[in-house]
DRENDO-1510 file (C-alpha; in Angstrom, 1 decimal, always signed):
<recs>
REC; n; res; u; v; w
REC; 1; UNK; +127.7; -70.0; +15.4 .
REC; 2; UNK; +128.1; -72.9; +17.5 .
REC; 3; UNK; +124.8; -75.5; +18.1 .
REC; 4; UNK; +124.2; -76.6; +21.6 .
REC; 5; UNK; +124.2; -80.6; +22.4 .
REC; 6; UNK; +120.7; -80.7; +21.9 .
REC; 7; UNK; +120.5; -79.7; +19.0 .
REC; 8; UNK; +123.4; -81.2; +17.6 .
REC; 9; UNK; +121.7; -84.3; +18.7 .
REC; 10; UNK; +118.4; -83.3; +16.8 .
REC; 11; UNK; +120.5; -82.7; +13.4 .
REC; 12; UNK; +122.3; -86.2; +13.5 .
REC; 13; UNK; +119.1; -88.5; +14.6 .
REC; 14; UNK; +117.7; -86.1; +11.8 .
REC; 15; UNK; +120.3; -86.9; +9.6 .
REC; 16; UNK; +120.2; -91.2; +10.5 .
REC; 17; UNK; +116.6; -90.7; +9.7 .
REC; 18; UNK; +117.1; -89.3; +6.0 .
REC; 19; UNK; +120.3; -91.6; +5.2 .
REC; 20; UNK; +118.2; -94.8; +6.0 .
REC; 21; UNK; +115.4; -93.9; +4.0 .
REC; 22; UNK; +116.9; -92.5; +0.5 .
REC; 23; UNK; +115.9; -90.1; -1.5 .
REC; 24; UNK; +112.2; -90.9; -0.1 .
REC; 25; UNK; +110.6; -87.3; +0.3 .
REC; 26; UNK; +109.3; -87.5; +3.6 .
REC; 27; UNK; +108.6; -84.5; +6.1 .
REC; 28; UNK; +111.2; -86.6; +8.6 .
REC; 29; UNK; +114.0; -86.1; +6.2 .
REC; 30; UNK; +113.9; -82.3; +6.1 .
REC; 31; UNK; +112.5; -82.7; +2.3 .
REC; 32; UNK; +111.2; -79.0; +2.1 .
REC; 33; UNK; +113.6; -76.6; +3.4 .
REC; 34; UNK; +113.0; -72.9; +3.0 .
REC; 35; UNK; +114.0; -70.9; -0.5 .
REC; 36; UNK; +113.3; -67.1; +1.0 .
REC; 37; UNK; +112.8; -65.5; +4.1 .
REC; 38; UNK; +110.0; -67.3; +6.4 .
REC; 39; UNK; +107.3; -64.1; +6.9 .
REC; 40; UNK; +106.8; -64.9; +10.9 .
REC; 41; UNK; +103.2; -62.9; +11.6 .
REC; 42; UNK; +102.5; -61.7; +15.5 .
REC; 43; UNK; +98.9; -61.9; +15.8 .
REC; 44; UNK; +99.5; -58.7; +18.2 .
REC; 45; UNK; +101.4; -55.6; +18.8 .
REC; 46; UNK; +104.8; -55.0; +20.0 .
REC; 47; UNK; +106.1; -55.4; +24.1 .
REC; 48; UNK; +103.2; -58.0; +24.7 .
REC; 49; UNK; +103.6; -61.3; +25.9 .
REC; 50; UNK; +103.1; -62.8; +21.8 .
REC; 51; UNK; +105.9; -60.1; +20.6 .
REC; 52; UNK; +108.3; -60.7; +23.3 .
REC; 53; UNK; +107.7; -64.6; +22.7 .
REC; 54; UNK; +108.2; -64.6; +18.7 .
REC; 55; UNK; +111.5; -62.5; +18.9 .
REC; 56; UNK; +112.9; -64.4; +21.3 .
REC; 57; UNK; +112.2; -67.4; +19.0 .
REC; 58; UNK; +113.4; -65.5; +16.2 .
REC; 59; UNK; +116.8; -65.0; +18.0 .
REC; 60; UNK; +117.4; -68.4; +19.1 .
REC; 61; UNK; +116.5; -69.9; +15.5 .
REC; 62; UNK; +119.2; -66.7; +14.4 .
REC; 63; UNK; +121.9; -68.0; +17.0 .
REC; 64; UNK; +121.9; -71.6; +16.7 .
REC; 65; UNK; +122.0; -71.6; +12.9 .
REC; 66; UNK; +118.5; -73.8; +13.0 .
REC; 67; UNK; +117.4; -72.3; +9.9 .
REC; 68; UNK; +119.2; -71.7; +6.0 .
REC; 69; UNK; +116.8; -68.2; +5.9 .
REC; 70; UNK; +115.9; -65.8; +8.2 .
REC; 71; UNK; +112.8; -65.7; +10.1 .
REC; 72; UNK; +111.1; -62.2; +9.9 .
REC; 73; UNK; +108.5; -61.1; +12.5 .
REC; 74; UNK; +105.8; -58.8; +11.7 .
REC; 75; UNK; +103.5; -57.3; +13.6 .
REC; 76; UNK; +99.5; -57.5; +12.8 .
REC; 77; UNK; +96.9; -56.6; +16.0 .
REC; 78; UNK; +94.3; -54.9; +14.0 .
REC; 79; UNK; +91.3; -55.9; +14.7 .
REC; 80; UNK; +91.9; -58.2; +17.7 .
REC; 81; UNK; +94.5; -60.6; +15.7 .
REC; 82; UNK; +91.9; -60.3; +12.8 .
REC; 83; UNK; +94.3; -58.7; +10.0 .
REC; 84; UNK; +96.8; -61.3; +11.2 .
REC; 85; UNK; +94.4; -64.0; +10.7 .
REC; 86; UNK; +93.0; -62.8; +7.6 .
REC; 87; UNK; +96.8; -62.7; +6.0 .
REC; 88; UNK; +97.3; -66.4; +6.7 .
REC; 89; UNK; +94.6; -67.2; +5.0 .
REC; 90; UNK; +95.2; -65.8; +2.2 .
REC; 91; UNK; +99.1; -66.4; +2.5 .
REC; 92; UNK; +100.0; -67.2; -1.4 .
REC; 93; UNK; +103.0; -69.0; -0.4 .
REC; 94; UNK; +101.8; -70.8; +2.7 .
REC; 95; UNK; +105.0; -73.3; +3.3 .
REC; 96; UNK; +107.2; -69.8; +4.0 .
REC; 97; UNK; +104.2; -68.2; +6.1 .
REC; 98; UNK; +104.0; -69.3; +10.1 .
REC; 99; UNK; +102.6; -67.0; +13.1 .
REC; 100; UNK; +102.8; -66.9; +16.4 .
REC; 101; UNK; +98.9; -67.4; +18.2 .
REC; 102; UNK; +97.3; -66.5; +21.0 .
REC; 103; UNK; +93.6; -67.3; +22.4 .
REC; 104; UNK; +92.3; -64.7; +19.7 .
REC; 105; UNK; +92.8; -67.4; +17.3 .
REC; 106; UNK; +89.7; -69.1; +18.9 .
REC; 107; UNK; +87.9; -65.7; +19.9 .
REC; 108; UNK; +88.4; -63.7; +16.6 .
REC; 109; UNK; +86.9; -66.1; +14.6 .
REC; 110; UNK; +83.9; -66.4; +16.8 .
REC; 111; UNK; +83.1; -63.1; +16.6 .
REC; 112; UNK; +84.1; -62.0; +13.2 .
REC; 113; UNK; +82.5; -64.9; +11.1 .
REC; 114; UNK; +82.6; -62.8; +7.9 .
REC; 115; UNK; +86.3; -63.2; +8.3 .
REC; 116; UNK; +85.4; -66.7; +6.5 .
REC; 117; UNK; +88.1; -68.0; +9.1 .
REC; 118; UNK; +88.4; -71.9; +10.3 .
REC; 119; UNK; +91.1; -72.5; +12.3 .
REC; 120; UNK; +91.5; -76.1; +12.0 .
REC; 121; UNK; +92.6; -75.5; +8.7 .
REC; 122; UNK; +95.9; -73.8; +10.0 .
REC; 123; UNK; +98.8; -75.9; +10.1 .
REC; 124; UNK; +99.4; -77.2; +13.6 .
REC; 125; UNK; +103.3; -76.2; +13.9 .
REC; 126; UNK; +103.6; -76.1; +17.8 .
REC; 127; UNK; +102.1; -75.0; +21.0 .
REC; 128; UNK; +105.1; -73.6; +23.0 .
REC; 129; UNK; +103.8; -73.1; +26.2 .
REC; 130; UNK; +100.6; -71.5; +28.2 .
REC; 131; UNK; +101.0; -68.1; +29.8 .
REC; 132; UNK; +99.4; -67.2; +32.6 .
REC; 133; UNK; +97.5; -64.1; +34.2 .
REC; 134; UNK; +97.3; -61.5; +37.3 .
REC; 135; UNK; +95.5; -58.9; +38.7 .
REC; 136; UNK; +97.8; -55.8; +38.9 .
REC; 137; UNK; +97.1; -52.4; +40.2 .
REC; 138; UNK; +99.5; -49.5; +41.0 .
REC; 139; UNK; +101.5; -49.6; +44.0 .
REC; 140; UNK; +99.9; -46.0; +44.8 .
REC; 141; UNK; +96.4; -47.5; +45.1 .
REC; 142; UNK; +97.4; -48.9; +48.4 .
REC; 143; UNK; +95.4; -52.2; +47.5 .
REC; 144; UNK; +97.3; -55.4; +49.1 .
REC; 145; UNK; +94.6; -58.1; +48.6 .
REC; 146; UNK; +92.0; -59.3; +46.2 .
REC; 147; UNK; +89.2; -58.5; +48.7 .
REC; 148; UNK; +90.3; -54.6; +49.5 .
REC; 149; UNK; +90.3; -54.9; +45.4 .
REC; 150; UNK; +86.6; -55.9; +44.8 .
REC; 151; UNK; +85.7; -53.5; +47.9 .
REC; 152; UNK; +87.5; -50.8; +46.2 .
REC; 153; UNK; +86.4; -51.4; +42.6 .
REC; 154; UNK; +82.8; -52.1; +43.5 .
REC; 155; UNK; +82.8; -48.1; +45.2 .
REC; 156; UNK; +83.8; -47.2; +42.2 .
REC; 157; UNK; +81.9; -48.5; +39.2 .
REC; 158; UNK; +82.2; -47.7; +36.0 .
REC; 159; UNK; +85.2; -45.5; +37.5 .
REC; 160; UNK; +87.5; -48.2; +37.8 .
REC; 161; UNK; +89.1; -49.0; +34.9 .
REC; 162; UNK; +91.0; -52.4; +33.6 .
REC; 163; UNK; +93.0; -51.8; +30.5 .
REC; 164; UNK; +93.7; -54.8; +28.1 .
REC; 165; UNK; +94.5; -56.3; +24.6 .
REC; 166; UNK; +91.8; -55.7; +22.2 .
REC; 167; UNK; +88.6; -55.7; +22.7 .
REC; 168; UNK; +86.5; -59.2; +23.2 .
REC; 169; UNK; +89.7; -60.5; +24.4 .
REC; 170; UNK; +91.2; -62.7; +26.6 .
REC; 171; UNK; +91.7; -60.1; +29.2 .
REC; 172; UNK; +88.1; -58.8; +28.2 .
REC; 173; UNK; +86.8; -62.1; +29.2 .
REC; 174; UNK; +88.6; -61.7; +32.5 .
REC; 175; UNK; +86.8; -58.6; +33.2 .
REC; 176; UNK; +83.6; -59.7; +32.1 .
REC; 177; UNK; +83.8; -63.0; +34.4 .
REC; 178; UNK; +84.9; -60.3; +37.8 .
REC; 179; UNK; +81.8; -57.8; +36.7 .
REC; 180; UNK; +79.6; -60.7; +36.7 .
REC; 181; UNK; +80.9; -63.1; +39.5 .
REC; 182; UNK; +81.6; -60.1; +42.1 .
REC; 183; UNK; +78.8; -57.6; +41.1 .
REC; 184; UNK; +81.5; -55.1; +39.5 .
REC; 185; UNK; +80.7; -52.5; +36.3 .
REC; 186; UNK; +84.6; -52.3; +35.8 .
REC; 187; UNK; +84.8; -50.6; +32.5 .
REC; 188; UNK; +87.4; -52.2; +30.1 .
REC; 189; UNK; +89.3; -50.2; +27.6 .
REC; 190; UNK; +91.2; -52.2; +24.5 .
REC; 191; UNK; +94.6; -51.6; +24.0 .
REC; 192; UNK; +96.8; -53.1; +20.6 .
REC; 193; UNK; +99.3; -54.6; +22.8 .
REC; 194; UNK; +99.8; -55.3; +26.2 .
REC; 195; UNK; +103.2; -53.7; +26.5 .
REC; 196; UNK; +101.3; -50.6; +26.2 .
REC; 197; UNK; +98.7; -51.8; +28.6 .
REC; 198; UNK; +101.7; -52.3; +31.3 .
REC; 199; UNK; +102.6; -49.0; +30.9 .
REC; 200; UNK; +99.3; -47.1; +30.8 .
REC; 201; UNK; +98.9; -49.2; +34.3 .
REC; 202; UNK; +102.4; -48.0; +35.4 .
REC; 203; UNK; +101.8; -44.4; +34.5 .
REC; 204; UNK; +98.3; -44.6; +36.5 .
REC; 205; UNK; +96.1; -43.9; +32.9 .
REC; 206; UNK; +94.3; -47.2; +34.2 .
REC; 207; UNK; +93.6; -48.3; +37.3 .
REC; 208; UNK; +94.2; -52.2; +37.2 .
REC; 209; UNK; +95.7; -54.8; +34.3 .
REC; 210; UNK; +95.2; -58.8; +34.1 .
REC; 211; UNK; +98.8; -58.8; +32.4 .
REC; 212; UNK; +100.5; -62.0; +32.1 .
REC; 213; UNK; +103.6; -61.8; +33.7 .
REC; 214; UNK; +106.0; -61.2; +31.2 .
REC; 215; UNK; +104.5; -57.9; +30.3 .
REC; 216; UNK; +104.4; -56.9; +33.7 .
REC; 217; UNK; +107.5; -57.7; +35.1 .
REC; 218; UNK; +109.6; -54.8; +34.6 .
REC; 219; UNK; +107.2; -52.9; +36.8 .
REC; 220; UNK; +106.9; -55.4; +39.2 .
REC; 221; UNK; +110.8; -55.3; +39.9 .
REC; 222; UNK; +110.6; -51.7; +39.6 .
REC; 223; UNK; +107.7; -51.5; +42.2 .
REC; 224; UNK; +105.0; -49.5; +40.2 .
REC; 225; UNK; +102.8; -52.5; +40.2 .
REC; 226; UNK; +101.6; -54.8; +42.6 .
REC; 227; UNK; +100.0; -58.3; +41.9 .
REC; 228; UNK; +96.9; -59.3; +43.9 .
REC; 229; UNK; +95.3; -62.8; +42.6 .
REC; 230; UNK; +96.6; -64.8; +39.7 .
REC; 231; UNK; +93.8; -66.9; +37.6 .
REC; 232; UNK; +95.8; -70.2; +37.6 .
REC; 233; UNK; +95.0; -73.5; +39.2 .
REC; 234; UNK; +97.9; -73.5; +41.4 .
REC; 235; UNK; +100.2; -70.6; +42.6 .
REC; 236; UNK; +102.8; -69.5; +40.4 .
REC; 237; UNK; +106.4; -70.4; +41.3 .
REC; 238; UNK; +107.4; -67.1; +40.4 .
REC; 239; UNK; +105.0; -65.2; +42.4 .
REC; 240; UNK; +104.0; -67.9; +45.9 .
REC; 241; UNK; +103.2; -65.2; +48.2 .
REC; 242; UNK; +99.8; -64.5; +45.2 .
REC; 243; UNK; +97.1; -66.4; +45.6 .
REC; 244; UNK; +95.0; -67.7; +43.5 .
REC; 245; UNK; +91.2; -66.6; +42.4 .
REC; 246; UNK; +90.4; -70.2; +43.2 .
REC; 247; UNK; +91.5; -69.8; +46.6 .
REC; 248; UNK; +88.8; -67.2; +46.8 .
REC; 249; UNK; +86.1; -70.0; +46.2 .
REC; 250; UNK; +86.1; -68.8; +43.1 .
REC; 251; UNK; +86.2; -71.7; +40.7 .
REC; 252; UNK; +88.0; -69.6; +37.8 .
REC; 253; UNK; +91.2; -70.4; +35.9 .
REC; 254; UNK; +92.2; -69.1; +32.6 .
REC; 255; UNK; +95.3; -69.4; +30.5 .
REC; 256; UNK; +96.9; -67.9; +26.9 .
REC; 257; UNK; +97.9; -70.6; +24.6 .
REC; 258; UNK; +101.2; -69.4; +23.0 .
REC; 259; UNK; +101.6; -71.6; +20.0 .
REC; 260; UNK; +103.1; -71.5; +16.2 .
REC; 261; UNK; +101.0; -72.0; +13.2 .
REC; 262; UNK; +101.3; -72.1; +9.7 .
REC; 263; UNK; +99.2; -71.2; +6.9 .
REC; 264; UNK; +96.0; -73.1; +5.1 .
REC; 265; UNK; +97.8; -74.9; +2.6 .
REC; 266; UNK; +101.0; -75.6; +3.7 .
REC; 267; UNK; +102.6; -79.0; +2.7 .
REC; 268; UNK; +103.2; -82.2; +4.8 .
REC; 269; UNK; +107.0; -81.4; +4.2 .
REC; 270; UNK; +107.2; -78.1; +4.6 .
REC; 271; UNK; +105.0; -78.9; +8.3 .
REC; 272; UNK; +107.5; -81.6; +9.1 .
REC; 273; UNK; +110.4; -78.7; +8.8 .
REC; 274; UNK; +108.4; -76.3; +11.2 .
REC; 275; UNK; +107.8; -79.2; +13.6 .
REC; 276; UNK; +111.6; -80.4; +13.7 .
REC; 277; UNK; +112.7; -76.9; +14.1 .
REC; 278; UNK; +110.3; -75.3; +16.9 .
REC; 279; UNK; +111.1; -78.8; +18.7 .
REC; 280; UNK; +114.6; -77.7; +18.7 .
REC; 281; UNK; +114.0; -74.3; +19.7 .
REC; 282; UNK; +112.1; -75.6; +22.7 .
REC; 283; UNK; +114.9; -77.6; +23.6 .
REC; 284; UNK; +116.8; -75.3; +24.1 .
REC; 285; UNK; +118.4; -73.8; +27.5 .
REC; 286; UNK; +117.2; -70.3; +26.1 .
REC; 287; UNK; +113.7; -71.0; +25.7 .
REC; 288; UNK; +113.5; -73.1; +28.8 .
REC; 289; UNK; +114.9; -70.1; +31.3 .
REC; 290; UNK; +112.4; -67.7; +29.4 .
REC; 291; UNK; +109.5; -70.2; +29.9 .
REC; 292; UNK; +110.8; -70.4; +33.8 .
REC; 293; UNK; +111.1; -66.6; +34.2 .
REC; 294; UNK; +108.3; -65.7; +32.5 .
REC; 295; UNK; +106.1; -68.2; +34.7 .
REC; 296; UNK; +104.8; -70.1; +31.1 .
REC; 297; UNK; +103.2; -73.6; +32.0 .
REC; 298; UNK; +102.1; -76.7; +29.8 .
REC; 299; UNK; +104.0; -79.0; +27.4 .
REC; 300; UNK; +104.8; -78.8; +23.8 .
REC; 301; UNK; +102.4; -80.0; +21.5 .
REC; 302; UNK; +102.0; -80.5; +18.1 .
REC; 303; UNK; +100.2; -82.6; +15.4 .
REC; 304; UNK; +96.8; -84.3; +15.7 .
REC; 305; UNK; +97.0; -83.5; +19.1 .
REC; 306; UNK; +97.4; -79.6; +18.9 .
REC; 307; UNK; +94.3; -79.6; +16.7 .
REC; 308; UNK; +92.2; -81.6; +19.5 .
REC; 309; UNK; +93.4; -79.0; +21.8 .
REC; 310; UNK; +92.5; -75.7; +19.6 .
REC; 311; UNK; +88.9; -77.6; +19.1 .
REC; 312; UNK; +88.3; -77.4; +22.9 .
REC; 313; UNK; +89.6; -74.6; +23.7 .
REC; 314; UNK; +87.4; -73.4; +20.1 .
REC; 315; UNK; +83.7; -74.8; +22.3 .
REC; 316; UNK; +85.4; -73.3; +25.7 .
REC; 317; UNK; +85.6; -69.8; +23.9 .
REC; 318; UNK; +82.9; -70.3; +22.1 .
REC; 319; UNK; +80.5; -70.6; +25.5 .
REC; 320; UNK; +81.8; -68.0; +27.5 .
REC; 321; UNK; +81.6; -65.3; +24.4 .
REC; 322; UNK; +78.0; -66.8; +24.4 .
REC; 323; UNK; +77.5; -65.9; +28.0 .
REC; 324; UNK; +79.0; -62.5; +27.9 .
REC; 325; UNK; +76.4; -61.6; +25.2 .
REC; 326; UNK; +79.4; -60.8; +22.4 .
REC; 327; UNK; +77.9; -63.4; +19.9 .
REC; 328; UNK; +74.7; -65.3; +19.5 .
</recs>
């Protein structure tokens, strides 16, 4: 299949690069390159944002020829990303394991301690992009602004109901922070994936979702759902008619790290490869209308600089779990 110019351009600067240094081995010269099929772990279930993300990486590396083997996704949500995590660990051949991550990679760990999990021993591949959340709630619930919303909710109690991934979550910690900061009692039921919590919402089994957007979209177009307040510090290009929570007075932002990372373990050259190849994948015009449609912010990182990241956003996590009474 035919390569676009960019990365055409990334195989020739690559290929410079290995002619003017020899047969040095050297992560920059592509000295690993995969022997077997690359096992590509989703740290959630399918139709969520994670799941959508990975196969859609999956499909450009397929297309573009970017890599001799074929990366396989595989779905592990059990236990809030926790049987994912737990099988990169252990991963016996960690330069063919890589997963896709999501803010349970800092939560998960937290929480589960016995998992005997540090994540800054995961190989910082690349953080793709940040996704973003909203407040939904059905169309039918004749709700038009964030105010009617924490009227509404607050009549209700523990009879309003916000669906979300997994439990001690990211969109758990959204609903903890409206419970506490608007005098809610929102009851929160865990989902595996939050393709299933779009539809749950859609089909009125719930009565509101903080979906990002790209596993709300289909119903937003559709009509079933409507978004009220997005928890971002700025309003979304894709949606500028939604305020944000901050606009409230609320001083409240919250994002999903969507990032690639490989196994404890995993060699220098074999982390050079993944580097060089989710660079190009970014690069490309496919990723970049997904990232645009999908309303995902923030540059790529990768690196020394990945890790500083996942150690704040590790101490960030770690205080508001602290807060919301789920750890110690």
């Amino acid at each position: 299949m035919s390569l676009t110019k960019r990365t055409f351009a990334g195989l020739a600067a690559a290929a410079v690069m290995a002619f003017g240094m020899g047969q040095t081995a050297t992560a920059g010269s592509h000295a690993f390159e995969p022997s077997k099929p690359i096992d590509f772990v989703i740290m959630a279930g399918k139709g969520g944002g994670a799941d959508k993300m990975a196969r859609l990486m999956q499909s450009i590396i397929e297309q573009e020829g970017l890599s001799s083997r074929p990366v396989v996704p595989t779905n592990k949500p059990g236990g809030s990303g926790a049987e994912a995590l737990v099988h990169l660990n252990s991963a016996t051949d960690p330069d063919h394991t890589i997963m896709v991550t999501l803010n349970s990679f800092f939560t998960t760990p937290l929480r589960q301690p016995g998992l005997g999990v540090d994540i800054m021993t995961f190989a910082p591949i690349g953080r793709m992009a940040e996704d973003t959340f909203l407040l939904w709630v059905h169309k039918d619930e004749g709700i038009t602004s964030f105010d009617q919303f924490v009227e509404e909710a607050k009549s209700r109690g523990s009879g309003w109901v916000m669906g979300g991934t997994g439990k001690n979550s990211e969109d758990n910690i959204i609903t903890d922070h409206l419970n506490a900061t608007f005098g809610l009692d929102i009851k929160y039921i865990p989902y595996k994936g939050g393709g299933e919590v779009a539809k749950q919402l859609a089909g009125q089994q719930i009565t509101s979702s903080v979906n990002n957007p790209s596993e709300a979209l289909g119903f937003y177009e559709s009509g079933d759902v409507i978004p009220l307040v997005a928890f971002t510090d700025e309003r979304l290009a894709l949606f500028p008619d939604v305020p944000t929570l901050k606009e409230t007075g609320n001083d409240f932002s919250y994002f999903m790290q969507r990032a690639v990372v490989g196994a404890p373990g995993m060699s220098d050259e074999a982390l050079g490869y993944y580097n060089n190849l989710f660079q190009q994948v970014f690069e490309t015009d496919a990723w970049q209308e997904y990232r645009t449609k999908k309303a995902l912010l923030g540059a790529k990182i990768e690196g020394d600089e990945l890790r500083a990241y996942w150690e704040t956003q590790r101490n960030r996590h770690e205080g508001i779990l602290k807060a919301s009474g789920a750890i110690n």
